[in-house]
N, C-alpha and C positions, 0 to 999 in steps of 0.2 A: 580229519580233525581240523576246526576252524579256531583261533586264535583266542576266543572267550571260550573255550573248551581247555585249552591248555593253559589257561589264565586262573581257572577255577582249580585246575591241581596244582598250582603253582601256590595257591592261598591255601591250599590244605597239607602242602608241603609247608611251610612256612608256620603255621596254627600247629603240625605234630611236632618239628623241632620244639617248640614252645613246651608243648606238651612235656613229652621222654625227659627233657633239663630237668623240667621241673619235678619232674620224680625221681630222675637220679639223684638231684640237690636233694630231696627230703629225707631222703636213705641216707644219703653220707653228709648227715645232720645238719642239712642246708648250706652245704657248702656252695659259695656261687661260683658258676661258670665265667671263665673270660671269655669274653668274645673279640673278635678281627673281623672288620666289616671290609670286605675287597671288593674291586672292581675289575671286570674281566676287558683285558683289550680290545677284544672284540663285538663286546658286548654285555650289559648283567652282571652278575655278579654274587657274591651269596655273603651269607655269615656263616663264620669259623667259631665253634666254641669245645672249652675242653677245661678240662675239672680235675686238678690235680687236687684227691682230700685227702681223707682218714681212710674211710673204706675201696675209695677208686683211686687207684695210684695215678691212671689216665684214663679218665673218659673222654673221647671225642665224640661230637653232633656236628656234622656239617649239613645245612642246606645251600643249596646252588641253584642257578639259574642263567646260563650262558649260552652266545650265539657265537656262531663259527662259518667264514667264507668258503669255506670244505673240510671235507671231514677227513681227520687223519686213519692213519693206514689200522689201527685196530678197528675202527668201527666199517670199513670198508674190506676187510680181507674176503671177508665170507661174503659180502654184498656186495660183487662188482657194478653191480646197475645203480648203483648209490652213487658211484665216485663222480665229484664236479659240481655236487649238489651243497649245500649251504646246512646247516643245522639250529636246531634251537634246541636246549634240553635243562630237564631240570629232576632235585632229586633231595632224601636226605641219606647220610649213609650216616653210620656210627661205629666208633668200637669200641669196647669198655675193656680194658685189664684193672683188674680188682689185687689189691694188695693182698688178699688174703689167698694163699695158696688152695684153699679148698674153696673157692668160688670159682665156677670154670670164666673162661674170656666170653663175649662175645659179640656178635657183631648181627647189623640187620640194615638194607639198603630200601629202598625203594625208590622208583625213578621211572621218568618219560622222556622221550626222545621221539622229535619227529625231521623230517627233512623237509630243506627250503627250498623246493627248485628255482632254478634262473632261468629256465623258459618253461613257456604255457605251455607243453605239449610233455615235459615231463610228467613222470608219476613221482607225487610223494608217498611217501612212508610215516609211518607212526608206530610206538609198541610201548609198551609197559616193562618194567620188568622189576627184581628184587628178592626178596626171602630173609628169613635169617634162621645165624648156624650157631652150635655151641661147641666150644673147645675146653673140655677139663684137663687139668690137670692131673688131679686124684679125683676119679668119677665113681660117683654115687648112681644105682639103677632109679631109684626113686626120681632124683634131681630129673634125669636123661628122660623116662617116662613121663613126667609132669611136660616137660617140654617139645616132646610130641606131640602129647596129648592136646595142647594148647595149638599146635599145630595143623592137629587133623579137624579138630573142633571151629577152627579156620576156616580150615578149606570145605567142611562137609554141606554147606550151602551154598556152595557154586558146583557140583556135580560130584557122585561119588571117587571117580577116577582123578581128581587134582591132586589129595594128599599124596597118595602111591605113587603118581606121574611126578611132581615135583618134589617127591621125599626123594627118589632114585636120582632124580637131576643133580638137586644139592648134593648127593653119595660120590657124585659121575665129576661135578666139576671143583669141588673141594678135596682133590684128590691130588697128592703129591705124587708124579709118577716115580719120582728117579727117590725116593724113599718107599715105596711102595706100602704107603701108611695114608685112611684120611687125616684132613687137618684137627678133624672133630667128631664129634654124635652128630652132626648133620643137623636137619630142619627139613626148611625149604630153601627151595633156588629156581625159581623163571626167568625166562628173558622171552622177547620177540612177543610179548602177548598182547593181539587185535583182534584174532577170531571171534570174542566174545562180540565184536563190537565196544562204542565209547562206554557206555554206562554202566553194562556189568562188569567189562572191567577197571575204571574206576572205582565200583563199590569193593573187590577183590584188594585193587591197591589198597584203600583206607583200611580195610579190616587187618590186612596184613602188617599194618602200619603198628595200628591199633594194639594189635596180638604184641607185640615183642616185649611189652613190661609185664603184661599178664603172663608173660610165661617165666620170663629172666627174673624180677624183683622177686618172688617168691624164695628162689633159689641163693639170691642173694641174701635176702633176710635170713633165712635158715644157718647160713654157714659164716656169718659176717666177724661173730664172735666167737668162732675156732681156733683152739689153740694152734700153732706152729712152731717149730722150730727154723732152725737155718739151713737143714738139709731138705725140709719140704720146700722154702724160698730160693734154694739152688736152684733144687729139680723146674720146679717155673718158671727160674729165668732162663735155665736150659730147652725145655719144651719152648719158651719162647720163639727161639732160633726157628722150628719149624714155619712159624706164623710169621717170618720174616722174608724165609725162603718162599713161601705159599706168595704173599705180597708182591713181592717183588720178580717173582720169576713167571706165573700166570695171570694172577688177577689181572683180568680184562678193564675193571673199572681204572686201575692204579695206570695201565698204560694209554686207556682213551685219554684221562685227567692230563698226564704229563706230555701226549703228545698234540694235546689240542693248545696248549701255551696254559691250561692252570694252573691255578696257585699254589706251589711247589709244597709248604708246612700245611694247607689244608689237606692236597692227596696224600701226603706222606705222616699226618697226623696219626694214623691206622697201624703203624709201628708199637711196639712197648718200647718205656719209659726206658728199661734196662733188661739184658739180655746176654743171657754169655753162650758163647761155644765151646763146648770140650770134644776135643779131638777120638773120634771113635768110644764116643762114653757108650757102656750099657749097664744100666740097672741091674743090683745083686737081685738073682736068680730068689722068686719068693717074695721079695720086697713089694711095698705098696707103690715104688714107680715101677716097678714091671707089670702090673698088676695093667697099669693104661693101654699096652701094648695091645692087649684084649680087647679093648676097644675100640681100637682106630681100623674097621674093618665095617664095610655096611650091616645092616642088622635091621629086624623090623623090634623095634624097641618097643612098638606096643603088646606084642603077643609072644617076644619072644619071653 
């Protein structure tokens, strides 16, 4: 991958942030985004934006674009022949928490990363990677099914075997082990993707890109005007705690971010607003939050 090659996903990273704002502002009745323009020490840098409204308690959009003398120990654990080599990468990731307890959370990445080597005689690296996942809280099958559906409908023009290959990926690595629960209904989730070559998969990033308000904004429209109470806002900020625990104990993105020297409120944007923990809580037996527990289990949600 030659530098006008990652220049050009660099501008269409940058044109989708633009994009998703501007629909998530028109849903939560144009509320505008703040935005934080930062500059990376090392290099690049990105904008920060996030949307505290009426219907999104917090939505964050981050795009980046940042260079690094070497690559920290997440991105190199699994790739020893990487380590000493220089980086350049870029991406947007997002997470939405919706005030309304019957909107599920959620979130959708996409991003490139390639290596710099410091002598001619190294090999570089390039790959793709991204998805997105949904996390209900009180889940609807309709909601869970539209958002596959939007998912395989993705994937089914770059080969029949991508949705099912990266339907199980996102099951496999949005997965809590030491709760032995997922974090969500899933999606997608790729990483390391070159095989296609530059082009097709560039066209895979953008469509994927693409796909996440066609599948999320429906869902939000649907449930925006639900009544709640305060025990349904409990239970939310309860379930929250998982998606903190998720964050901060696995996510691969959250510890490349903080160990490459980024911008501390951008990686950690991805958090909720508010969030409580109750000591050994479990949902009355029957209730509509036991009802989730059902859920948080791989499933083929189109046929099952």
């Amino acid at each position: 991958m030659d530098a006008a090659q990652f220049n050009q996903v660099v501008q269409f990273f940058t044109d989708l942030q633009d994009d998703i704002c501007g629909q998530l502002s028109a849903v939560d009745g144009n509320q505008p985004f703040h935005q934080d323009a930062w500059q990376h020490g090392n290099g690049g840098g990105g904008r920060t934006r996030v949307l505290n409204g009426n219907v999104f308690e917090q939505a964050g959009v981050n795009f980046s674009h940042v260079k690094g003398d070497s690559l920290p120990q997440a991105a190199t654990e699994k790739r020893p022949e990487m380590a000493g080599q220089g980086f350049e990468a870029s991406g947007v990731s997002l997470v939405v928490h919706p005030d309304n307890p019957f909107i599920p959370t959620s979130h959708a990445n996409v991003r490139l990363f390639r290596t710099l080597p410091k002598k001619p005689e190294d090999k570089s690296f390039w790959w793709f990677g991204g998805g997105f996942d949904l996390t209900p809280f009180y889940p609807f099958d309709a909601d869970i099914k539209h958002w596959h559906q939007v998912a395989y409908e993705t994937c089914r023009p770059f080969g029949s075997d991508v949705y099912p290959r990266f339907k199980a990926w996102c099951d496999d690595y949005f997965y809590l082990k030491h709760r032995d629960e997922t974090r969500g209904v899933g999606g997608l989730f790729f990483d390391d993707l070159n095989e296609w070559g530059f082009e097709k998969s560039f066209a895979f990033i953008k469509a994927v890109g693409q796909a996440y308000t066609k599948a999320y904004l429906p869902i939000v429209k649907k449930h925006r005007n639900s009544s709640f109470d305060k025990q349904h806002k409990a239970f939310q900020k309860y379930r929250r705690g998982r998606y903190v625990e998720f964050n901060l104990v696995y996510d691969r993105g959250t510890l490349f971010g903080l160990q490459s020297g980024g911008r501390t409120e951008s990686i950690l944007m991805s958090l909720p607003p508010e969030v409580s923990y109750r000591y050994n809580y479990q949902p009355k037996a029957g209730s509509q939050e036991a009802k989730l527990m059902d859920y948080l289990k791989p499933r083929d949600w189109l046929n099952d």
